[in-house]
C-alpha positions in Angstrom: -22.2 29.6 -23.2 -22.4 25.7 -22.7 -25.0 23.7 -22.2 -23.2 22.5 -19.4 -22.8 26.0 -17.6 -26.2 26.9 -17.6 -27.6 23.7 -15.8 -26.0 22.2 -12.7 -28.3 19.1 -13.4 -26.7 15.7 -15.8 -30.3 15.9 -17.1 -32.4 19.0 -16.3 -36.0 19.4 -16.5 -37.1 21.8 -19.2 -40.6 23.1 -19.6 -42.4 24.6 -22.5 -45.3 26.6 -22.9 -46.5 26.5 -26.1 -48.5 29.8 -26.4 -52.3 29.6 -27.8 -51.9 31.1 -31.5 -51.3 35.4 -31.1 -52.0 38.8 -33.2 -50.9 38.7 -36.3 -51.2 35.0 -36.6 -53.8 33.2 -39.4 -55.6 31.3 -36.3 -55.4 34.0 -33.8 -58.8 33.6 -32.3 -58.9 37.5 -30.8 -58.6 37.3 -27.8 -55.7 37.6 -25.5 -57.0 36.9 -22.5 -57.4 33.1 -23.7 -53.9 33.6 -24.6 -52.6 34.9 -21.1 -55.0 32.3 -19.2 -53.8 29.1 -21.4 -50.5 30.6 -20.6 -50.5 30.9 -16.7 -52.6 28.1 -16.2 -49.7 26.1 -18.0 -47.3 27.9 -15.7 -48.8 27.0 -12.6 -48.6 23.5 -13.5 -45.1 23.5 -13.9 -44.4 26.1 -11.1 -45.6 22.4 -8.6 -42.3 21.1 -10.1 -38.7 21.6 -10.0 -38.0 22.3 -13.4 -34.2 23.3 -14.3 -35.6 25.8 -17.1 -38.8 27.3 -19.4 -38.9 28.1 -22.7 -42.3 29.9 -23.9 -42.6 29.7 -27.7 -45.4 30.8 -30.4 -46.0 26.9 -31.8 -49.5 27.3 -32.1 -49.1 30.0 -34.8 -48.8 28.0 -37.6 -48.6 28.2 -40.6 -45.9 30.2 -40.1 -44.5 33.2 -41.7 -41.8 32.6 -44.3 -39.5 36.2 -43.5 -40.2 37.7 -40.3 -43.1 38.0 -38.2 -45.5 40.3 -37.3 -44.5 42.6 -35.0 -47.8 42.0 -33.3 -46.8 38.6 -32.5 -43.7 40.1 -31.5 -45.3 42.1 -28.6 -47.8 39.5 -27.7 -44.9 36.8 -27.4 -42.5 39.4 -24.9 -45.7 40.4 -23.3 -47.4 37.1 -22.1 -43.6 36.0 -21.4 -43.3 39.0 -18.9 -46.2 37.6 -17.0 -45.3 34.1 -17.0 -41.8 34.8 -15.4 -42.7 35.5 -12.3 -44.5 32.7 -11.0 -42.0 30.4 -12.6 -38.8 31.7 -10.4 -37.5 32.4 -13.4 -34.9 34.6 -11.7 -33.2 31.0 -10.7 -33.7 29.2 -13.7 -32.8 29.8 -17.7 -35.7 30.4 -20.0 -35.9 31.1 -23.9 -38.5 32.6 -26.1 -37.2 31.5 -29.2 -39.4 31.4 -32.5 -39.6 29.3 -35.1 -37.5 29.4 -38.5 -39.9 31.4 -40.1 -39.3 34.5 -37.8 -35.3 34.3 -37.9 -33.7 37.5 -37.7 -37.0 39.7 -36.3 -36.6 38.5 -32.6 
C-alpha cells in the first residue's frame, strides 16, 4: 500500500508513543501500571489533536535485543496498544506497532 493511500493529508500528522521500557527488557522497572499510565496519559494528549495516525513503539527498551525479543515484551507491547486504541479513534486513523531492528522477524 502507498503512502499516499493511507493518508488523505499532503502532510499528515503522526504521533508516537514511545512506551516506558516493558518485561523482558534490561530497564524494565516492574511495574506495568507505570507502563499503561505513561501510555494513556501520552494518548490523551494527542487524542486534543487531529492527528492523521499513531504509531506506539518499545523505544525505551534499550539496549536492545540483537535476534528477537522476549515474548514478554511481545505481550506487553500488543497489550498496552489494545488499550491505547480506543481513545485515539484509532478505527479512523492508521497506527503501527513496529519494533526496532533488533526484534525483526518475532513481531
Amino acid at each position: 500500500m502507498a503512502f499516499r493511500d493511507l493518508f488523505t493529508a499532503p502532510k499528515p500528522l503522526i504521533a508516537c508513543i514511545h512506551l516506558m521500557p516493558l518485561p523482558g527488557s534490561p530497564r524494565y522497572a516492574g511495574s506495568m501500571r507505570e507502563v499503561y499510565d505513561t501510555a494513556l496519559a501520552e494518548a490523551a494528549i494527542f487524542a486534543q489533536y487531529p492527528i492523521d495516525g499513531l504509531i506506539v513503539e518499545n523505544f525505551r527498551d534499550a539496549p536492545f535485543y540483537p535476534h528477537a525479543l522476549p515474548a514478554e515484551s511481545i505481550a506487553a507491547l500488543t497489550a498496552v496498544t489494545r488499550d491505547v486504541l480506543p481513545g485515539m479513534n484509532a478505527g479512523a486513523s492508521p497506527y503501527a506497532v513496529p519494533s526496532p531492528i533488533e526484534g525483526s522477524g518475532t513481531a
